[in-house]
N, C-alpha and C positions, 0 to 999 in steps of 0.2 A: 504493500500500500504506500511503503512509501518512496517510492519511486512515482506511482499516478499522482502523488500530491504534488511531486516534483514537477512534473510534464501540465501540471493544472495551471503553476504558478509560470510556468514559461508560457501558456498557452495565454493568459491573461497575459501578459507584458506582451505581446502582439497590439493590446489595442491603448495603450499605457498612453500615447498622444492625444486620446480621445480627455483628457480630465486636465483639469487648472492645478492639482496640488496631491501630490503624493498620499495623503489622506485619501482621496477619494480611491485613488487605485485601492488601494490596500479594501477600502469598503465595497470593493466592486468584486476586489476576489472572493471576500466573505460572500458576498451573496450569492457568486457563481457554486463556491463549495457548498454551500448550505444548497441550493437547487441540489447539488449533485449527489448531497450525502444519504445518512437513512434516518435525521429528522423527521418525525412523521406527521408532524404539519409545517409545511413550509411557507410561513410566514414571516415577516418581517421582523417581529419581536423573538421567535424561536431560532430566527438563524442568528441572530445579532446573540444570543444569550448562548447559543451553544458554542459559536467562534469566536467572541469577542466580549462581553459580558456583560451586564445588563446597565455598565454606564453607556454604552454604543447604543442602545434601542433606539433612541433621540435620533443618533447619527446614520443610523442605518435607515430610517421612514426618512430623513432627512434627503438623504443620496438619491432614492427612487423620486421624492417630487418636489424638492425645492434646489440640490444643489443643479449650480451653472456645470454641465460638462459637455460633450460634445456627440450624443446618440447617434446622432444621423452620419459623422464621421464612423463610428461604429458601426453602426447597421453597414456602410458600404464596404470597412474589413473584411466585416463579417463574411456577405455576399462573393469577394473577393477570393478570400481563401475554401468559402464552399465551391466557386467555382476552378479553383486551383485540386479539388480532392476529386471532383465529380462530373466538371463539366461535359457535354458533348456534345457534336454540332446537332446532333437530332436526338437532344434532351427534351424534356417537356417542362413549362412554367404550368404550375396548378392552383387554380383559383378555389377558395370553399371557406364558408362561415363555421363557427362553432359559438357553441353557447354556454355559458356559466352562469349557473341558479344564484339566485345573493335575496338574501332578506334584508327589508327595511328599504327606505328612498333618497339615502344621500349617497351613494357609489354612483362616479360618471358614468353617465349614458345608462341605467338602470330603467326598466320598464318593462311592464308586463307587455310580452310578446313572444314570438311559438319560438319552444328552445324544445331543438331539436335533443338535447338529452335525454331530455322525460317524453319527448313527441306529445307534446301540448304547450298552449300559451298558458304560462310561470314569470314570474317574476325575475328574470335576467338582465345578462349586459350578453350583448354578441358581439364579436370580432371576424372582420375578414381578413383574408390569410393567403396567400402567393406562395405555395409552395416549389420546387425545383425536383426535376425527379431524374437519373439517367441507369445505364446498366451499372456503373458504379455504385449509384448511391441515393440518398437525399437528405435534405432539409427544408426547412423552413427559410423564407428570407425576405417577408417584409410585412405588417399588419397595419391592419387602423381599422378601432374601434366606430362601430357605427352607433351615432348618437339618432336616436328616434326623434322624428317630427315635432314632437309634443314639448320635448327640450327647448327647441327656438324661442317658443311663446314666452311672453312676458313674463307670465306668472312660476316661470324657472330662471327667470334673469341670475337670480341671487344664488339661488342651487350654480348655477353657470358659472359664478365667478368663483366658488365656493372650491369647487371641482377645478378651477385653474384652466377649464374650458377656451380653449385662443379666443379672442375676441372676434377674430377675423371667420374664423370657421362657418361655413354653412352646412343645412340639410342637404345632402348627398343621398340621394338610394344605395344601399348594398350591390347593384349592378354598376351604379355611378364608380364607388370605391374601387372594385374591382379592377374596373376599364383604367382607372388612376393609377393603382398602383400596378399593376400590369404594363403600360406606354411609359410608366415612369422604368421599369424592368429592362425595355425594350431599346431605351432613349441611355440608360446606362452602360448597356452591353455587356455586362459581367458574366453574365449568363448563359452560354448559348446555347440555344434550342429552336426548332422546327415547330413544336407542337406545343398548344394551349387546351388545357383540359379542365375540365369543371364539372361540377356537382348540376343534380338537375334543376334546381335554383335558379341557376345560374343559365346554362345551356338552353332552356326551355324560352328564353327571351331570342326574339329573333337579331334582334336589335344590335342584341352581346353579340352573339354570332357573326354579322356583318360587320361589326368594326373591328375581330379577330380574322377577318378576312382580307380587308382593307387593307389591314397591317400586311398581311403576304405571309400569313402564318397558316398554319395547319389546325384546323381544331378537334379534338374529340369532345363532342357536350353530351354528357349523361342527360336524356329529356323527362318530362312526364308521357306517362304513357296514352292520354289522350293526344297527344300532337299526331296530327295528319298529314299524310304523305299520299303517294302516287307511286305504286310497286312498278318496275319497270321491266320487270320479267315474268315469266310463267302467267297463268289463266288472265290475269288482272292488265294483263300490258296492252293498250290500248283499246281496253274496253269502253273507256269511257263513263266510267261510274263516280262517283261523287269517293273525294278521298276517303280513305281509310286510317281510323288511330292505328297507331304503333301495337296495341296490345291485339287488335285483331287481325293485324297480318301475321303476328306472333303464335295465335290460335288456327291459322288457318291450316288447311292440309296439303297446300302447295309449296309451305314455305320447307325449305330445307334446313336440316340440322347436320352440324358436324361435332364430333368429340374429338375436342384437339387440345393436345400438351400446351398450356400457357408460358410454365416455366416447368423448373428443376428445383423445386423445395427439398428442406432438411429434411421433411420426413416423404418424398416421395413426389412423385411430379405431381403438378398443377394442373388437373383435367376440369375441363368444363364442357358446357354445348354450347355449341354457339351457331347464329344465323349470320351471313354476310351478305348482303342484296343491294344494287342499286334501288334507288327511289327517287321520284320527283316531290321535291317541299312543295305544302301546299300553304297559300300564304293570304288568308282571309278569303279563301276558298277559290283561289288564282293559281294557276300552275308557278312554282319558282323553279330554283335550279335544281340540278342532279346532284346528288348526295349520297352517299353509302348508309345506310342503316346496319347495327352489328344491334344484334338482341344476344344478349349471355344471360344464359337460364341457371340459377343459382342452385345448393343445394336446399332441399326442400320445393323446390318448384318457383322459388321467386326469379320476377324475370327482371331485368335491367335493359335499358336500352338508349341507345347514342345515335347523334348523328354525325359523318364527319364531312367536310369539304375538301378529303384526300382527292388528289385526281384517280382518275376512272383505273388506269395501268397501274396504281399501287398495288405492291402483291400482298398478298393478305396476310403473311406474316409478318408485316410489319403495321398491320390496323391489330393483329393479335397483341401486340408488342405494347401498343398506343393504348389498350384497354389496362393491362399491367401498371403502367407507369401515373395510370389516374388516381391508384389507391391510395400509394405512401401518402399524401398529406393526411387522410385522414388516421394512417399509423400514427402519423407523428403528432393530431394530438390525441389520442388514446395514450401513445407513448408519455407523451408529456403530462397528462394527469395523471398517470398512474405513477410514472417514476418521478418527476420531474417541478411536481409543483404546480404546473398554469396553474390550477385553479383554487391555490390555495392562497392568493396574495390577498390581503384586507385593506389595502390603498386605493383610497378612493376619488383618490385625483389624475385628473386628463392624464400629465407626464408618470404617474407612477404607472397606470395599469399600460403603455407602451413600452416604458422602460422595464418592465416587469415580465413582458414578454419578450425584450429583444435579449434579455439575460436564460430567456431559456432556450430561444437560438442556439446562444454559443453554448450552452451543454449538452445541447443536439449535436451542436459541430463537434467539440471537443472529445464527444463521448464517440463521435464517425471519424474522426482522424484517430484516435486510439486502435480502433478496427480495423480500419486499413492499414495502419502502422504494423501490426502486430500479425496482420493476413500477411501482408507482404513479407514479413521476416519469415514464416511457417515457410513459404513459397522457396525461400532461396536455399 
């Protein structure tokens, strides 16, 4: 162990430019080791008192939302060296919200609306989330909390300022966010990747979709299963019928199935079924363009389904490949609740819950350069 303390404290002098005064480094490794350790509520006063001791509590709530240091220099290290362990030119950036349950109404951006946790509207704060995915690896690399509607209004002014809310900030949709922090991904270039992939949320906007197009990118969007299309093969092609949802060309007895290897898992290959078909979008009941539909039938019978804007000659093993590389964000935060902390922080101002989260980044990063470090040695 203690050698990975060693390799913690080198790992954190990586971003040592990002802060005004030695003090705060020193408060910033505390916090990355307390994310990293087996404290088992990872919060701001538990990690301050288990590294540093309970005159720090003060200092440590202090560092996440009122000291001056430099995140966004950070955040782009960050970025940097995930793209130094992982990057590929036909990596995929991945778009997807998560939710954190929080009682009571003073936590930024708090408000009852559907969290996807419990799969009901609760009392939360949601975050969107740009993940990076490639055959190497992944992580996370960039968020911003979405403030609801209902925050703008007057009668949150105070709560606003309270929470350290920018003055400047507007109402933004979660699809708005996205497109944000995505073209700001794009316009960085740290990253390289072909493919934009999203949650159905996301994907089911047509809107998202064309400006992931615009861009000259590749998308995979997981849809709802009501979205209608136009099958452009077998019985249905050219018949001239009124479109059909996704979930019943899914049901139909024309569609074809195949059982094909995804991956090579630890415990054994990655079988699924899957359907791969041209289709034509149909777009408030107007024919659009030609799109690949992929339906992956899950175990137990759940079905999932995407659309993507690959060109027509892409071989299918590599839309198999595209469906792969959609999941890891949501590992990573499953990951990150369970080992990690997200959601264990009690800061309930603007700068803390960001800063809060770009510190579990790098124990994402830290804890995937350790892995490769140590594959790579196994290897020689």
């Amino acid at each position: 162990m203690g050698r990975i303390a060693e390799e913690l404290v080198e790992f954190h002098r990586l971003f040592g430019d990002c802060f005004r005064r030695k003090e705060q480094r020193l408060l910033g490794q505390s916090y990355l080791g307390g994310l990293l350790s087996d404290v088992p509520r990872k919060n701001v006063e538990a990690i301050a008192l288990a590294f540093l001791g309970p005159r720090a509590v003060r200092c440590q709530q202090n560092f996440l939302s009122r000291y001056l240091w430099d995140e966004e220099r950070m955040l782009e290290r960050h970025q940097g060296l995930l793209a130094e362990a992982v990057g590929e030119e036909d990596g995929m950036h991945t778009v997807d919200s998560t939710e954190i349950p929080k009682k009571g109404k003073e936590s930024v951006g708090v408000a009852r609306q559907y969290c996807g946790n419990l799969g009901k509207r609760e009392n939360c704060q949601s975050g969107v989330f740009v993940g990076y995915t490639s055959r190497k690896g992944y992580g996370l690399v960039d968020r911003r909390l979405y403030v609801p509607k209902i925050w703008f209004e007057e009668q949150y002014a105070e709560r606003r300022r309270k929470c350290g809310i920018p003055s400047e900030l507007q109402f933004q949709t979660k699809i708005e966010i996205a497109l944000e922090l995505l073209e700001k991904q794009m316009q960085r270039g740290l990253l390289a990747g072909r493919w934009i992939g999203s949650d159905s949320f996301f994907g089911s906007d047509a809107a998202f979709r064309d400006t992931i197009a615009r861009w000259g990118k590749l998308y995979l969007a997981e849809i709802r299963s009501n979205i209608q299309v136009w099958p452009l093969a077998g019985e249905q092609q050219g018949s001239g019928e009124e479109a059909l949802a996704v979930s019943e060309i899914a049901r139909s007895e024309w569609t074809a199935w195949q059982q094909v290897v995804l991956a090579e898992g630890s415990k054994g290959p990655l079988v699924a079924e899957v359907s791969i078909q041209r289709v034509r979008e149909s777009r408030e009941g107007q024919p659009g363009q030609e799109l690949w539909l992929i339906i992956r039938r899950l175990e137990g019978g759940k079905l999932k389904y995407y659309l993507s804007n690959a060109p027509q000659d892409m071989e299918a093993e590599e839309l198999k490949r595209a469906l792969l590389m959609r999941w890891p964000i949501e590992q990573c935060f499953e990951d990150g609740k369970k080992y990690l902390g997200m959601d264990h922080y009690e800061n309930r101002s603007w700068n803390g819950w960001h800063r809060h989260m770009l510190y579990v980044f790098l124990a994402m990063l830290f804890l995937l350069r350790l892995r490769l470090k140590f594959k790579k040695k196994l290897q020689l």
